[in-house]
N, C-alpha and C positions, 0 to 999 in steps of 0.2 A: 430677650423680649419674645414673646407670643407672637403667633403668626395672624397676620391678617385677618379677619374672617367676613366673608359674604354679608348680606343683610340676613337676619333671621328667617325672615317672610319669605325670600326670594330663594332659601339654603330648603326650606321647608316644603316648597312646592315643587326645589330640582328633586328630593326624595320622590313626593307622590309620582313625578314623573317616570324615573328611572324604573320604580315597578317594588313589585315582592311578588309574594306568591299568589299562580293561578285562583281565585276564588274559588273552583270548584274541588282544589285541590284541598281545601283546609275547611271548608263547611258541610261538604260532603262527604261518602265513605270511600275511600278510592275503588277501583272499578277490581283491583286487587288486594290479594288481603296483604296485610303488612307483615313484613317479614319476622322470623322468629328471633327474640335475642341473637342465638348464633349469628342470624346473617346483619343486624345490625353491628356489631362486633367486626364483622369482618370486610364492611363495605366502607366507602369515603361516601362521606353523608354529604356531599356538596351539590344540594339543591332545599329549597323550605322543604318540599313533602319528604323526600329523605331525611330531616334532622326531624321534623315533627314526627315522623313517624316512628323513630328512635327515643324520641325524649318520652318516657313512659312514666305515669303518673305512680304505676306500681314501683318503676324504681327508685322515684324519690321519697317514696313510703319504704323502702328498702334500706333508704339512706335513715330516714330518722327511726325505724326500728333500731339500724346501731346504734344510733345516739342514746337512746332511749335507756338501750342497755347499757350503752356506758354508766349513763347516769346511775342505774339502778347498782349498778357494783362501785360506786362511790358516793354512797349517802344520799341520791336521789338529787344529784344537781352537778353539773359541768360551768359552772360558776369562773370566773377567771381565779387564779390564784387555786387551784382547788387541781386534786387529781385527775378528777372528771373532764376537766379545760385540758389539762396535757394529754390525758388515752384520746378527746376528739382529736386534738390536733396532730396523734400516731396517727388516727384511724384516716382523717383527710391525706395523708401522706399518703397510704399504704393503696386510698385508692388511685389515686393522679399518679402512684408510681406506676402500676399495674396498666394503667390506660395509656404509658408512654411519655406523659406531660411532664417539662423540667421543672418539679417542685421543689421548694426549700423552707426550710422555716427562718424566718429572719425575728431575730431579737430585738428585743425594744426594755428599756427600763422607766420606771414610772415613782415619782412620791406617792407613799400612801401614810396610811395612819391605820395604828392597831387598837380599839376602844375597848375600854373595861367600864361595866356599872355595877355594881354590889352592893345592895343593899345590906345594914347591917344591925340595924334596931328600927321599929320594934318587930319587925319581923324580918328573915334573914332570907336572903335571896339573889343569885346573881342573875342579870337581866338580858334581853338580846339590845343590841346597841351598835349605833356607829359614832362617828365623828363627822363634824358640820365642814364641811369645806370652808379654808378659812381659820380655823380653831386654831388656840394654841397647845402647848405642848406641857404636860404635867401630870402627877399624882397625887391627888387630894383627898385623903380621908376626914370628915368634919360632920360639921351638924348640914344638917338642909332644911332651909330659912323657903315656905312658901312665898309667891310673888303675885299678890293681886289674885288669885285664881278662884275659877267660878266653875267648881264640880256638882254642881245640882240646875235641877230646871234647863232654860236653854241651851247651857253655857257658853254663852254669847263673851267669850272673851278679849279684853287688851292686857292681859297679862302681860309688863313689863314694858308697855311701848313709851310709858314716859318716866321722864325719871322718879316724878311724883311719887306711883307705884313700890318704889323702894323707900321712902319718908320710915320712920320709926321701926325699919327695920334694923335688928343690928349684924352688921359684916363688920364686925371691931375683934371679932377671932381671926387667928392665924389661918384658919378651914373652913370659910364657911362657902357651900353651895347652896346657888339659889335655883329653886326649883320653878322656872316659868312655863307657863302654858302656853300652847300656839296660837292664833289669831288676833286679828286688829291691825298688825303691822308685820313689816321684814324681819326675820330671822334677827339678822345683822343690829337693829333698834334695841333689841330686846338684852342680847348679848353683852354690847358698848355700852348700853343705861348699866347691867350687872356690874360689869367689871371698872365700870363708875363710882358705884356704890359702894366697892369693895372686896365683892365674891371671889375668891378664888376657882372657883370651878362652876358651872352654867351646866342643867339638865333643862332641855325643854322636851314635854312632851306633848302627845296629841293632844285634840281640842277637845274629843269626844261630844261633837256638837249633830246632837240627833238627826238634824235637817242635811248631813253632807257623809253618806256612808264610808267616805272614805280616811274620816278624823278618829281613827279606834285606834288603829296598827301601831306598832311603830314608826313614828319619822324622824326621818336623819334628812335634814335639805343641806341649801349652801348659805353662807353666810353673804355672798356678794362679791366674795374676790380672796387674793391669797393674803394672810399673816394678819386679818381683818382685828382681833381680838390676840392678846398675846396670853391667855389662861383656857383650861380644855372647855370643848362643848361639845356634848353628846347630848344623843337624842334619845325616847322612851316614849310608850305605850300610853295611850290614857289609862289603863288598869294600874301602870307602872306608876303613875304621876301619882294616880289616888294612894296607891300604897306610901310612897316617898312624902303626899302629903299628912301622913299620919304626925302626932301633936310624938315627941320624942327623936323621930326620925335620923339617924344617921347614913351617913353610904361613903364609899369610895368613888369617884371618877376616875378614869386613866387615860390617858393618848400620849403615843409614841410615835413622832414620824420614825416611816422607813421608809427603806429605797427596794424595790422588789422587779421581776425579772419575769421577762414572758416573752410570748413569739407571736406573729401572725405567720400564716401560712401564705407566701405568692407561689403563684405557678403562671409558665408562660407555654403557647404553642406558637413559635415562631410563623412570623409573616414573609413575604417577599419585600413589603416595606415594613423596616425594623425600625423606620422613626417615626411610625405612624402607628399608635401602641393605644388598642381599645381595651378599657378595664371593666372591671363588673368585678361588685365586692358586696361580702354578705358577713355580719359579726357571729362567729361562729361561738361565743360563751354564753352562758343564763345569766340568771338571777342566780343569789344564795338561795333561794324559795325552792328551785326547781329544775326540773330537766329544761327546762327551753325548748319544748320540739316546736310549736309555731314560733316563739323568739325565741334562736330564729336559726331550729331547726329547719324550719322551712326554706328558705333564703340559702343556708348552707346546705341542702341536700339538693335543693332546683340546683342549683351551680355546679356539686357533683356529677348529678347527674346528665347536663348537657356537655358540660368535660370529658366526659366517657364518648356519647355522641359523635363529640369533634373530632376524635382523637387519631383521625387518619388524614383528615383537613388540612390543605396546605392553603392558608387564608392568607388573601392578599395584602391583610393589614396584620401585625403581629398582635395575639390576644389574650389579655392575663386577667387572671381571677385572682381572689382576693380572699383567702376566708380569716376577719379580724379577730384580733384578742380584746379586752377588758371594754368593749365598747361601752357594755351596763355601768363602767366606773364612770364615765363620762368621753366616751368617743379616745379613749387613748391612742390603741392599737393604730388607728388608723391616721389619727393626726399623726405621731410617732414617726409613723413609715411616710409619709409626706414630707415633714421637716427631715428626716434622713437621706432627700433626692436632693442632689444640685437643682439649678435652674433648665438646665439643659436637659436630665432627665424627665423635669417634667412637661416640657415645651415638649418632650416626645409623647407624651400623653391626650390623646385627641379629646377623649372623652372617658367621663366615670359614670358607668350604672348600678345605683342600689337598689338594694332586695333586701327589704326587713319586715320581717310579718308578710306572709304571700298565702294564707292557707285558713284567716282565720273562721271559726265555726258559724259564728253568724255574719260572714263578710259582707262588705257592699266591693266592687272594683274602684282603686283609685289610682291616681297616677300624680306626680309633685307637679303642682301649678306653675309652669316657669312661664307661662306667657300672660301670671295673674287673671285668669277671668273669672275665677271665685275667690282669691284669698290675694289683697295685696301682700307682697312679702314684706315680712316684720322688720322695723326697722335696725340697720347694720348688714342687712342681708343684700346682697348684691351677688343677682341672677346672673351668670356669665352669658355671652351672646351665642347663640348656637345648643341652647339649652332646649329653645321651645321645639325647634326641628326633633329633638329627642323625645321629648312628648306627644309630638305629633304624629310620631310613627306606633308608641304605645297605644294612645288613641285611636289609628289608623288598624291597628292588629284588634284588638278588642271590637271596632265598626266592624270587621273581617268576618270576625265570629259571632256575629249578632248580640254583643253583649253588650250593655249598657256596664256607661262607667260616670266617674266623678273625680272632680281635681279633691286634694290633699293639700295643703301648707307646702309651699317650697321655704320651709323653716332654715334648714340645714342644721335638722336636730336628730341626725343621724349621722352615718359612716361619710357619707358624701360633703359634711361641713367642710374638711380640711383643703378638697377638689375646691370645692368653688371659694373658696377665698384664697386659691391661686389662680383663680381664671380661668380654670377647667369647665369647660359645659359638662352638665351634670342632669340626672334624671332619675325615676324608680319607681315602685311601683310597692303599694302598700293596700292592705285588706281591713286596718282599723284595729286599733285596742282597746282601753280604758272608754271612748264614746259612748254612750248608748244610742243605739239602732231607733228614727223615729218611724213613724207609721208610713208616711211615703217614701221610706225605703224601706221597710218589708213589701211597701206594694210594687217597688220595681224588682229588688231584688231577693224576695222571701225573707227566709229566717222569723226573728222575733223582735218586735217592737218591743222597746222598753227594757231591752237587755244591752250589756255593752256587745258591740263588735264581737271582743274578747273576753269571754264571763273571766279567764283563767289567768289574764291577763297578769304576769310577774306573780302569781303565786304556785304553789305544789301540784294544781292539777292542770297543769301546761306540760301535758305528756301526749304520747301516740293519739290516745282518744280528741285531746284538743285540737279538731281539725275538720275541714269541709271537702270534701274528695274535687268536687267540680271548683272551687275557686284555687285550689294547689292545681289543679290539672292543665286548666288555662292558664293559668298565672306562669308555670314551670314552661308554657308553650311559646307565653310572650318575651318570657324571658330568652328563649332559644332566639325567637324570629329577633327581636332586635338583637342580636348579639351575632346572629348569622346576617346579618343586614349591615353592621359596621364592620365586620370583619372583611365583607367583602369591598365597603367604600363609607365614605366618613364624609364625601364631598358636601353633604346638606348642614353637615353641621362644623367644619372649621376650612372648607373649601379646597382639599386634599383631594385626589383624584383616585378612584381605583377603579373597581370592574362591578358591572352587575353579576349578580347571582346567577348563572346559569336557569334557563328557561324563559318557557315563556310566561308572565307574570303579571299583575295589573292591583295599585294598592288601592284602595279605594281613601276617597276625606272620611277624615272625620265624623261622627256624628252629632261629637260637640258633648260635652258635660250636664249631667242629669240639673248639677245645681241644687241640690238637696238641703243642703247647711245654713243654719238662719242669720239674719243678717243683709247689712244691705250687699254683700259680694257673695258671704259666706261665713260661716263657721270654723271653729276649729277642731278640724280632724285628725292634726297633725298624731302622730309617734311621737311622743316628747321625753325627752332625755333630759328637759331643764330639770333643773330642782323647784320644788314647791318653796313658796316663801313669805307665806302666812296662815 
């Protein structure tokens, strides 16, 4: 069993009391100048102005220039599965060796699925494509039978949501695939009426519905759960769908489960309490689109780089970082490495902090809602207790620096799902993706109205350039100060005792959340990792 823990409120205010850093020390310029690499390097950063003053916003630009490069010497993307994911996960090694930290790469294996779409009259063409989670397993070369579809004007589509839709169609061949369109209903609807009807193999493509820029691409979602439909389903482009709806149309579909093999990187800098074990974890793979340097080269360079920092710190809580594998598949790596700890492993684990997207170019500051004051959490989601104390001290760092901030989703549609649905308090700190940015917040936090967060969001130019110097810079800052803040006591958030930070110190509340997002709590801001599914 899990240990005890405090009231939330009462865990939340022994923090503000216990302290962090001098105010003058982190809003001002110190009264000396800060030391050069060299003597960061060579000193025990065991105070806030010493680790802030070491965590350099140049060096986490230093870290995603590697990455960058990695990327660009294998096909422009560090994607899991891919060359590029294995040189990051040398390069994460080769630094945490050099800095002293005991790192390892620990394995994990995962089902996946390999898709094929090939067009093959009347015009010939192989396609990009995935596999629906959920799908079944096959190889189907045949005719493709359109399904209801509305490629002209709004195309306001229910392609295949009843079974109606499929009426005088004929699936009475051996091969036939039906070609349905996105929208109206779930995935999953669309699928089960097909393989009702009789199809052997299922393409759905996009909606290409003019009013919703993001119905063009390719989409591959989920179907709703595993072995949902027992014939393949893959997904295709609206230009792919127009083409396949041509009057002759043939194609192949394929999917193959396999079982495939990857690592996450942990690393640990031993505590004096080794059963009291602070984590902070950042998924260090892309998209197939792209190098990933804000996803989430950001997140994984912040964490190098305060690694480096620490690296002479003898912290009175023991403290491991975390850079994940295939999170882009769907949170693998890290569920993986969870279910791989006994119970008692993880009853050593005080708390988990994520960092996914920390940097992004039109950012606002957010931090995960655990204490709900803008987004109740979505239902299944059960906030651990000693979660809001975590937030509270994000909060409390961000009031320090005069920045203004805003709650995010405590979704757990990130690295940190598999923590809290063990009972782990959990927290992190995100800058926004796919959103678009509204006018009251360009007016609190600049940037541009009417653009996402993330213009680059999961495609090709999420490189070096995708990035804001001041919200990586802070953001790599808050990341240190909580991370130097539970390493030295955990007491506000699982009731655990340790030691204040050296100095003298004073955190200041709160300022409380800007509240930006519509709705009567809030919006959603979340990072989402679900699958679209309609």
């Amino acid at each position: 069993m899990r240990r005890n823990r405090p009231s939330v409120r009462k865990g939340a205010a022994a923090l503000l009391a216990s302290g962090a850093l001098l105010l003058a020390g982190l809003v001002t310029v110190p009264a000396t100048a800060a030391p050069a690499q060299s003597g960061c390097d060579a000193r025990t950063n065991n105070t806030y102005a010493k680790m802030l003053e070491c965590v350099r916003l140049e060096g986490v630009r230093e870290h995603q220039a590697a990455l960058q490069r990695i990327a660009d010497a294998n096909g422009g993307t560090r994607a899991e599965g891919t060359p590029g994911y294995a040189a990051s996960v040398d390069y994460v090694l080769g630094v945490l060796a050099a800095a002293g930290w005991d790192a390892e790469k620990v394995p994990f294996s995962y089902e996946d699925t390999d898709a094929l779409l090939r067009q093959l009259t009347p015009v010939q063409g192989t396609y990009e494509t995935g596999a629906f989670t959920g799908t079944g397993e096959g190889d189907v070369t045949g005719n493709v039978i359109p399904v209801d579809l509305a490629l002209t004007g709004a195309r306001a589509s229910t392609s295949g949501c009843e079974a109606a839709d499929f009426a005088g169609l004929n699936f009475s061949g051996p091969n036939d695939i039906a070609l349905i369109q996105r929208g109206g209903c779930n995935f999953a609807f669309k699928a089960l009426n097909a393989e009702a009807a009789g199809a052997e193999a299922v393409i759905i493509f996009n909606q290409g519905d003019a009013s919703a820029g993001d119905r063009f691409g390719l989409i591959v979602g989920t179907l709703g759960g595993e072995n949902v439909v027992g014939i393949p389903v893959v997904g295709a482009s609206f230009a792919q769908g127009q083409a396949l709806a041509a009057a002759g149309s043939t194609a192949q579909v394929k999917v193959d489960f396999l079982t495939r093999h990857s690592f996450n990187v942990i690393a640990e800098l031993a505590g004096r309490n080794n059963d009291n074990v602070v984590m902070a974890g950042a998924h260090l793979d892309s998209v197939p689109a792209g190098p990933g340097i804000n996803d989430n080269g950001s997140g994984s360079a912040a964490l190098l780089e305060i690694a480096q920092a620490m690296s002479k710190l003898r912290p009175e809580n023991t403290v491991r970082f975390a850079w994940w594998g295939a999170e882009e598949l769907g949170l693998i790596g890290s569920t993986q490495w969870v279910a791989q700890q006994s119970q008692a492993e993880l009853d050593r684990i005080a708390l988990y902090l994520n960092f996914d997207m920390i940097g992004s170019p039109n950012y606002i500051f957010m931090v995960y809602d655990a204490d709900e004051s803008s987004f109740p959490a979505p239902a299944g989601v059960t906030i651990p207790e000693g979660s809001e104390a975590i937030e509270e001290l994000f909060e409390s760092f961000y009031t320090l620096r005069g920045e203004p901030y805003d709650d995010t989703l405590f979704s757990g549609r990130s690295d940190y799902q598999a923590f809290i649905n063990n009972g782990i308090p959990s927290s992190g700190l995100f800058t926004g993706a796919e959103v678009v940015k509204t006018e009251e917040q360009e007016a609190i936090w600049g940037g541009t109205a009417g653009q996402a967060f993330d213009p680059c969001y999961h495609q090709a130019c999420d490189t070096y350039a995708n990035n804001n110097d001041h919200a990586l810079e802070v953001n790599s800052d808050a990341v240190a100060f909580a991370v130097m803040t539970f390493a030295y006591s955990t007491e506000a958030v699982n009731g655990v005792p340790g030691k204040r930070v050296p100095g003298n110190f004073t955190i200041p509340a709160p300022a409380g959340p800007e509240h930006t997002f519509a709705g009567p709590l809030g919006g959603d801001s979340v990072h989402d990792h679900g699958a679209q599914t309609s």
